[in-house]
VOTI-473987 format. One record per residue (C-alpha): x, y, z; residue in one letter. Coordinates in steps of 0.05 Angstrom, whole numbers. Example, Ala and Ser with C-alpha at 12.3 -4.5 7.8 and 13.67 -1.06 7.14 Angstrom:
VOTI-473987
PT:xx:yy:zz:type
PT:246:-90:156:a
PT:273:-21:143:s
end
This chain:
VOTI-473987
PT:xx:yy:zz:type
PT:-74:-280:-118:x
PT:-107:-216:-122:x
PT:-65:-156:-94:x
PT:-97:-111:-53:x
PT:-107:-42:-63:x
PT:-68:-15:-5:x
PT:-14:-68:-17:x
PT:53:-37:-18:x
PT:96:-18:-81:x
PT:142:-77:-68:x
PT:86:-130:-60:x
PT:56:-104:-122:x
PT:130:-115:-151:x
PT:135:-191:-135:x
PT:64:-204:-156:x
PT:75:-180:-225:x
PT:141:-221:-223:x
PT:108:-286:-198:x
PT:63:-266:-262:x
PT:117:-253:-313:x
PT:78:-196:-317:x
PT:130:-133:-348:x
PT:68:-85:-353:x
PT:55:-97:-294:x
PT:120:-96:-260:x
PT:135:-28:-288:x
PT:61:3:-273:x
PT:75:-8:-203:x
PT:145:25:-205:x
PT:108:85:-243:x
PT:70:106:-178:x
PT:125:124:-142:x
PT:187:147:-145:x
PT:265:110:-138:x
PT:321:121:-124:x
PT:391:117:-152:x
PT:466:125:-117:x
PT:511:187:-146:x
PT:564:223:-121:x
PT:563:257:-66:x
PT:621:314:-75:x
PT:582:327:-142:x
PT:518:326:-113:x
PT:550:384:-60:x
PT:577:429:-114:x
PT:508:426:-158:x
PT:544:386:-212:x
PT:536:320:-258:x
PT:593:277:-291:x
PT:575:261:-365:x
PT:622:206:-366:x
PT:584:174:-300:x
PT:514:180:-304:x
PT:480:175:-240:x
PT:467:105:-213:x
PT:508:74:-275:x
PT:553:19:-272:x
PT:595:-28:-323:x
PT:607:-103:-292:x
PT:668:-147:-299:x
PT:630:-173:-365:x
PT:621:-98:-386:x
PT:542:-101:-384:x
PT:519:-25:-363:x
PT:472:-20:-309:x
PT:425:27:-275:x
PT:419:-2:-204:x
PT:352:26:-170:x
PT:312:13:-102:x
PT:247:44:-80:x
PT:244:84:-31:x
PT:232:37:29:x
PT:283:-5:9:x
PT:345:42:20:x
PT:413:20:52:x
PT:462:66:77:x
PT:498:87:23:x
PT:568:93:54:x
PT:600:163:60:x
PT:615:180:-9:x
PT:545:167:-51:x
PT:480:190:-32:x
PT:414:182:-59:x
PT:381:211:-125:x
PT:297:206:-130:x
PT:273:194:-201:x
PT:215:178:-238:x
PT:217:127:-294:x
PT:218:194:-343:x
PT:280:219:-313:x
PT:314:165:-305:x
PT:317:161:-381:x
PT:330:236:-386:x
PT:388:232:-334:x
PT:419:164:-342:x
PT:449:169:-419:x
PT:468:137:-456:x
PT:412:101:-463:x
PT:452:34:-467:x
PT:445:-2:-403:x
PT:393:-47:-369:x
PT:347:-21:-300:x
PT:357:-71:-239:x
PT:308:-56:-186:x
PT:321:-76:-109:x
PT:382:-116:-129:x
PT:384:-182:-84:x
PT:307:-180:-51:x
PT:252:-221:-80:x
PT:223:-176:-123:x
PT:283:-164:-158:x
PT:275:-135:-229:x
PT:320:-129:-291:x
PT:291:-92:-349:x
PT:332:-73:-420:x
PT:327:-6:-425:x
PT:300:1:-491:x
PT:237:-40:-468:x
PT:237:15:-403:x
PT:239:73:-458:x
PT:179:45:-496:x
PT:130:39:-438:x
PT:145:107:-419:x
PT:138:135:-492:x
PT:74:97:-495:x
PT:49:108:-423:x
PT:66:184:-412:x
PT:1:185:-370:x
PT:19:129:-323:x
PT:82:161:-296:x
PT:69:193:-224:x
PT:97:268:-226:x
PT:128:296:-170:x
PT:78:354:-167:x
PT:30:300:-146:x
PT:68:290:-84:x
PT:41:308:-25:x
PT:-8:303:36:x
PT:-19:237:40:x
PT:1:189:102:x
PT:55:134:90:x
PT:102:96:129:x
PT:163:52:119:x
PT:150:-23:131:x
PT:224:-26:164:x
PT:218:13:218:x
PT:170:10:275:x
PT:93:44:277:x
PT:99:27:352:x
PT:127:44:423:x
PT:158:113:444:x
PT:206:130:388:x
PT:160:125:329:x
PT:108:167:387:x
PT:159:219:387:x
PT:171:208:305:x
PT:93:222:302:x
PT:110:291:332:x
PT:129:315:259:x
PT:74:275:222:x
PT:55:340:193:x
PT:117:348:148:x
PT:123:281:135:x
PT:45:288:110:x
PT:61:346:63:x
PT:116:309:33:x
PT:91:252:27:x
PT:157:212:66:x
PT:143:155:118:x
PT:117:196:188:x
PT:161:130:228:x
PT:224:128:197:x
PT:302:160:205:x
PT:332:140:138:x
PT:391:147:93:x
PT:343:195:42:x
PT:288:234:67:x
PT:255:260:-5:x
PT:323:263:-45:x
PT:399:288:-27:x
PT:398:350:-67:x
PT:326:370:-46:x
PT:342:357:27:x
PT:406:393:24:x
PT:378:452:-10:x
PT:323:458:45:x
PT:368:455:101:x
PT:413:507:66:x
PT:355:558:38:x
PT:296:553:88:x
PT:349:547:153:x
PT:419:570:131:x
PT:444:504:151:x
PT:512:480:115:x
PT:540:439:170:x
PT:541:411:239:x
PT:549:467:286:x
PT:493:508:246:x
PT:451:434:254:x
PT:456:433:321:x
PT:451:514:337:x
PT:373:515:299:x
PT:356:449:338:x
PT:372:475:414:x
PT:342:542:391:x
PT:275:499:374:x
PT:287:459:440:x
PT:311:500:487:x
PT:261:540:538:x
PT:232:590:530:x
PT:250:576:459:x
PT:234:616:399:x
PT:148:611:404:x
PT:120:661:452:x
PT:60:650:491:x
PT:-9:668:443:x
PT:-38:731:473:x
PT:-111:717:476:x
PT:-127:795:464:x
PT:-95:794:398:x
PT:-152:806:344:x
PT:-106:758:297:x
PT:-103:703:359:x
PT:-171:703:370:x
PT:-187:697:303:x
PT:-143:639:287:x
PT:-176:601:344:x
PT:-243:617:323:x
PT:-223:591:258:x
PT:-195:523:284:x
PT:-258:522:343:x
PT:-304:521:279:x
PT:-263:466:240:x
PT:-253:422:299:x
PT:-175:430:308:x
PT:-187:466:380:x
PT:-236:465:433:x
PT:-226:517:490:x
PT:-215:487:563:x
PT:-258:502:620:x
PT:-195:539:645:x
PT:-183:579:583:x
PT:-109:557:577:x
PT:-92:576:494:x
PT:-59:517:449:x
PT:13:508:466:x
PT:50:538:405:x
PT:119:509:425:x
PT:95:447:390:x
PT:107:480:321:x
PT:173:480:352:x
PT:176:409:371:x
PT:140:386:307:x
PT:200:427:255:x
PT:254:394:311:x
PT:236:327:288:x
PT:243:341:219:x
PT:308:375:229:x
PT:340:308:263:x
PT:306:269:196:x
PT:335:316:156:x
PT:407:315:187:x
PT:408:242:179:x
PT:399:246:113:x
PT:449:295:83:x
PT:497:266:132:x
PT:499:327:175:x
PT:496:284:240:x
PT:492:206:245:x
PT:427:157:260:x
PT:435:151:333:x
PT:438:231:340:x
PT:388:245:307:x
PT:341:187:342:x
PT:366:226:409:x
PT:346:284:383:x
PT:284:260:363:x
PT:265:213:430:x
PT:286:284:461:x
PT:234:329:423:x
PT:180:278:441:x
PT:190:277:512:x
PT:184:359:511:x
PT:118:347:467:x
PT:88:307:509:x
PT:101:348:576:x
PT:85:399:539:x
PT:20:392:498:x
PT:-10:319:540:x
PT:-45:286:475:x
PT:-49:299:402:x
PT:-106:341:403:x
PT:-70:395:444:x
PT:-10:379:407:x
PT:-41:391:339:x
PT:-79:453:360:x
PT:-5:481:388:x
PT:24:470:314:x
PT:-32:502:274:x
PT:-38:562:313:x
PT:45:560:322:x
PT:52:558:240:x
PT:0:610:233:x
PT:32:658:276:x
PT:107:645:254:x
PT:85:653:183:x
PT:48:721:206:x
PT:-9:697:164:x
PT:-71:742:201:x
PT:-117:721:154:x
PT:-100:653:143:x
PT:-104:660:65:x
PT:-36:625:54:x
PT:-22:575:107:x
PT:-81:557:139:x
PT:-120:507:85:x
PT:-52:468:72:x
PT:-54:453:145:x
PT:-114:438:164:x
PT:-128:391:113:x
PT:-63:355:134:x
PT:-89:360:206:x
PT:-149:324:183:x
PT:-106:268:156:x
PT:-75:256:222:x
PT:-131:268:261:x
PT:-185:210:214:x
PT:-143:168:173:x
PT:-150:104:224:x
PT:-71:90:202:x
PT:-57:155:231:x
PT:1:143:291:x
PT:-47:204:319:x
PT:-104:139:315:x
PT:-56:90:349:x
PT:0:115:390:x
PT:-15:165:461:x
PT:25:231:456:x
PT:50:210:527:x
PT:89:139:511:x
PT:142:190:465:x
PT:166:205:536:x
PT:189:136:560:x
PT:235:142:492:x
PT:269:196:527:x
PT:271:167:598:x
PT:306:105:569:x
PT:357:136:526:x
PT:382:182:590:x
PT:384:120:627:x
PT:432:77:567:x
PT:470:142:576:x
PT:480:140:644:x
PT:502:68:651:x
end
């Protein structure tokens, strides 16, 4: 069977298994990233236990192992562990002793168990086959478990853009979102958020009307500017009543990510944050009518939150990820209307109200 190219990391898994194919097996686990369990009252104080390496555990028969998943096979990892992203070279650097043996997706089909001294030799002899985390970025993925249609992945589309320059799944509301620590620190440094009430402050204040984006004033030399900049790439075409992008969906689009990112670091639980979420989308789409206005409102939004009047900083970044959602046919922008994230919304009041 030949695999295709845009087969997923776990198909490309089990086909190397059906092949008894280790090479294989392990090239496919060095293009992305996993995942291992650790503590999650060290991974909140910025510490690592020596004597319990992350993700390593001794059996009743005292075997040592490394238990791993990628990242779209994640369970909830119960209150007290949380998840770790590795590559295959930090794994090794991280996990010492070096004494145990990797098992990766424990219990699915693709299910692999590799000594670790074998694991150590590919990597010494394949440094250039490991994926770096520098690499990451602006490209469109999605999980396979959760649902590219109907009005809450709609409204999950409505921060596509993040989940672009990360490089996460644009559909899903998971246990990890890039890694525990990462997603802790950004929530912490880039929003001053260490717990609930701080969550759910930033959210309303994203949310709530008129909210935080002010109106674009169309004399503004750095307004006018930015449009004629996005007119000329194709991100904005004026209407023939001259009404400006709505900026409030940078608003909506950082909203999204803020529920995702909640859920995560266990800020708030899964059905919170998809309120949240179905919430956000229902403003979007009142707000901005279809992706095109929608994505115009974001790119002029960031460029004017950021202040950047030239567009030297934050511009490019965005626009090329705009372009993603805008082309790639995969895009939810391709295959979803802005409009169905409001029937999300309209259900979950009326679930409330019964």
């Amino acid at each position: 069977m030949v695999v295709p190219q845009t087969a997923t990391v776990e198909q490309r898994l089990l086909e190397a298994l059906r092949r008894g194919d280790l090479e294989g097996y392990l090239r496919a686990l060095s293009d992305t990233h996993v995942l291992v369990f650790g503590s999650r009252r060290l991974a909140d104080a910025g510490l690592e236990d020596p004597a319990a390496p992350l993700g390593l555990v001794q059996d009743i028969g005292g075997s040592r192992k490394v238990y791993a998943v990628t990242p779209d096979q994640t369970v909830d990892p119960g209150p007290h562990l949380v998840y770790h992203a590795m590559t295959l070279r930090t794994m090794l650097r991280r996990c010492t002793p070096l004494t145990w043996q990797l098992v990766v997706n424990q219990g699915s089909d693709h299910e692999g168990r590799i000594p670790v001294k074998k694991l150590a030799a590919w990597v010494d002899n394949h440094p250039e086959e490991i994926r770096p985390f520098s690499d990451y970025g602006n490209r469109l993925t999605a999980s396979d478990r959760w649902s590219r249609q109907g009005p809450l992945a709609a409204a999950l589309a409505c921060g596509a853009h993040l989940a672009v320059q990360n490089e996460v799944p644009w559909n899903a509301i998971g246990h990890v979102y890039n890694d525990y620590p990462a997603d802790v620190r950004l929530l912490r440094e880039g929003w001053k958020i260490t717990e609930y009430e701080h969550w759910r402050t930033a959210v309303e204040s994203l949310l709530e009307e008129p909210g935080t984006a002010s109106p674009p004033d169309p004399e503004d030399p750095a307004v006018r500017a930015h449009l004629a900049a996005m007119r000329a790439d194709g991100i904005w075409e004026q209407s023939d009543d001259g009404e400006l992008p709505d900026v409030r969906a940078w608003n909506y689009g950082r909203a999204v990510n803020l529920a995702r990112w909640a859920a995560a670091t266990k800020l708030c639980d899964a059905d919170e944050a998809r309120e949240t979420v179905q919430r956000t989308g229902a403003l979007a789409a009142a707000a901005c009518g279809d992706w095109r206005g929608f994505g115009a409102g974001y790119v002029l939004g960031r460029l004017l939150h950021f202040g950047d009047t030239d567009r030297s900083k934050y511009y490019r970044p965005i626009r090329k990820v705009h372009r993603i959602l805008a082309e790639d046919p995969a895009s939810p922008w391709r295959t979803l209307e802005l409009a169905s994230a409001a029937e999300g919304a309209a259900g979950a009041a009326g679930a409330a109200e019964e």
